[in-house]
C-alpha positions as CSV (number, residue, x, y, z in Angstrom):
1,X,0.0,0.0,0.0
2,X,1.4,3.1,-1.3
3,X,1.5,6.2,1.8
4,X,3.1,9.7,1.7
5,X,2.7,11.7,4.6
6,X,3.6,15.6,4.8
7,X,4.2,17.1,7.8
8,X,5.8,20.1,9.1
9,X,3.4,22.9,7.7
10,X,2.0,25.5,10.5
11,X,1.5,29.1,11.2
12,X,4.2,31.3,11.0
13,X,4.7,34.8,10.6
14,X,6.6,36.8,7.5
15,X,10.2,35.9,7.1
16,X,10.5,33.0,9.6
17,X,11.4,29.0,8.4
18,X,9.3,25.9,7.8
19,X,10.9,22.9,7.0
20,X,8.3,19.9,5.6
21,X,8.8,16.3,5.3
22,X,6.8,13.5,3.2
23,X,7.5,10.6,4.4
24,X,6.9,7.6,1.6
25,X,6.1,3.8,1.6
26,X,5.1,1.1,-0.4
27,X,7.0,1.7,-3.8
28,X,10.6,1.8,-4.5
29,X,11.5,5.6,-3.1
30,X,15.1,5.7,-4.7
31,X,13.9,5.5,-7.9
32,X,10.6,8.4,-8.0
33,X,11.3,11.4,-9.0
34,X,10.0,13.2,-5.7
35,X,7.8,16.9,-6.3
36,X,6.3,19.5,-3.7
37,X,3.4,21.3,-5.1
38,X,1.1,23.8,-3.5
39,X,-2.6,25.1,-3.9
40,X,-3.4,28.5,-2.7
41,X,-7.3,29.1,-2.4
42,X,-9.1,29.8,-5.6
43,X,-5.9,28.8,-7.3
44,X,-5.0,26.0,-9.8
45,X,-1.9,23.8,-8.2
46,X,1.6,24.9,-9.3
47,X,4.8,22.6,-8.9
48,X,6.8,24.2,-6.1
49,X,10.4,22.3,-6.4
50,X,11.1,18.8,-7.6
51,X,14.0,16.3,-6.8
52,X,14.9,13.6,-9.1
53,X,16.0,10.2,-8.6
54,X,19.6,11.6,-9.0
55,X,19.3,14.4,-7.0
56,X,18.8,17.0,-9.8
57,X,17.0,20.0,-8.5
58,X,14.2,22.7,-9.8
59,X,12.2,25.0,-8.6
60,X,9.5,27.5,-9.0
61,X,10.7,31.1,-9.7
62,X,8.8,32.2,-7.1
63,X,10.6,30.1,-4.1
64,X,14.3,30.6,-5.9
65,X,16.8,31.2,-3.4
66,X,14.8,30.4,-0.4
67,X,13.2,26.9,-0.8
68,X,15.5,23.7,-1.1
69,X,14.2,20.2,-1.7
70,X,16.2,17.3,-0.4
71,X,16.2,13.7,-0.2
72,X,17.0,11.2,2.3
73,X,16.7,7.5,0.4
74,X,17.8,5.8,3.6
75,X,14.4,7.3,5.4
76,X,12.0,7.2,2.2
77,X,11.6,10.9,3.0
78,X,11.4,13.9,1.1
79,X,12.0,17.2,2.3
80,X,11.0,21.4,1.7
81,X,13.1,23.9,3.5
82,X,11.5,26.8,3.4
83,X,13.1,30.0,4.4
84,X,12.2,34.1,3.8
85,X,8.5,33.1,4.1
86,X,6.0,35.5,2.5
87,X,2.2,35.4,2.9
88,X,2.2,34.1,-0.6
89,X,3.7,31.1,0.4
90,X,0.2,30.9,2.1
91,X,-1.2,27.2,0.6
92,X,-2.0,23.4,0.9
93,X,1.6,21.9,-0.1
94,X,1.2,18.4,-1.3
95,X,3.9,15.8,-2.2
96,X,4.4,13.9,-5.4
97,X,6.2,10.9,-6.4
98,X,6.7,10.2,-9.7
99,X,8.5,7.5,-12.3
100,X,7.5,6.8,-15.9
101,X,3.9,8.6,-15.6
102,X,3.0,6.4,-12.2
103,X,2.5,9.3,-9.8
104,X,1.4,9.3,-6.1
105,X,0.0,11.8,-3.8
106,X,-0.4,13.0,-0.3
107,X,-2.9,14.4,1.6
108,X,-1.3,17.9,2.1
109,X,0.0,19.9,4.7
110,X,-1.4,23.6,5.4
111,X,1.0,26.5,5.2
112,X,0.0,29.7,6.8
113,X,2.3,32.8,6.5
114,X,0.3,35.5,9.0
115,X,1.4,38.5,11.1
């Protein structure tokens, strides 16, 4: 049974750090590519940053410079460092795994950037 489970999101204010974890199970981690998307209210979902199976990173030009995706095959775990927060970042952020057009979801993690 495939799982991913996000964790980490909260409410924080402008400028402070987040760092979220998906946690995977029940497919071969190593080889997924491994995505963070997000879905802000009345908004379609956009892919935030995405690792691939060899550690090859992208991201969104909106999180440039202050997001990093990492991986941790050992732990099955995926991971979005978030730094710099804006109220922008405000959203649902989801984790993907992908491979050959076989994707997998999570159930999503709120983000609230407030003062």
């Amino acid at each position: 049974q495939v799982q991913l489970v996000e964790s980490g999101g909260g409410l924080v204010q402008p400028g402070c750090s987040l760092r979220l974890s998906c946690a995977s199970s029940g497919f071969t981690f190593s080889s997924y590519a491994m995505n963070w998307y997000r879905q802000a209210p009345g908004k379609e979902r956009e892919l935030v940053a995405a690792i691939s199976s060899g550690e090859s990173t992208n991201y969104a030009d909106s999180v440039k410079g202050r997001f990093t995706i990492s991986r941790d095959n050992a732990k099955n775990t995926v991971y979005l460092q978030m730094n710099s927060l804006k109220p922008e970042d405000t959203a649902v952020y989801y984790c993907n795994a992908d491979h050959q057009g076989k994707g997998y979801w999570g159930q999503g993690t709120q983000v609230t950037v407030s003062s």
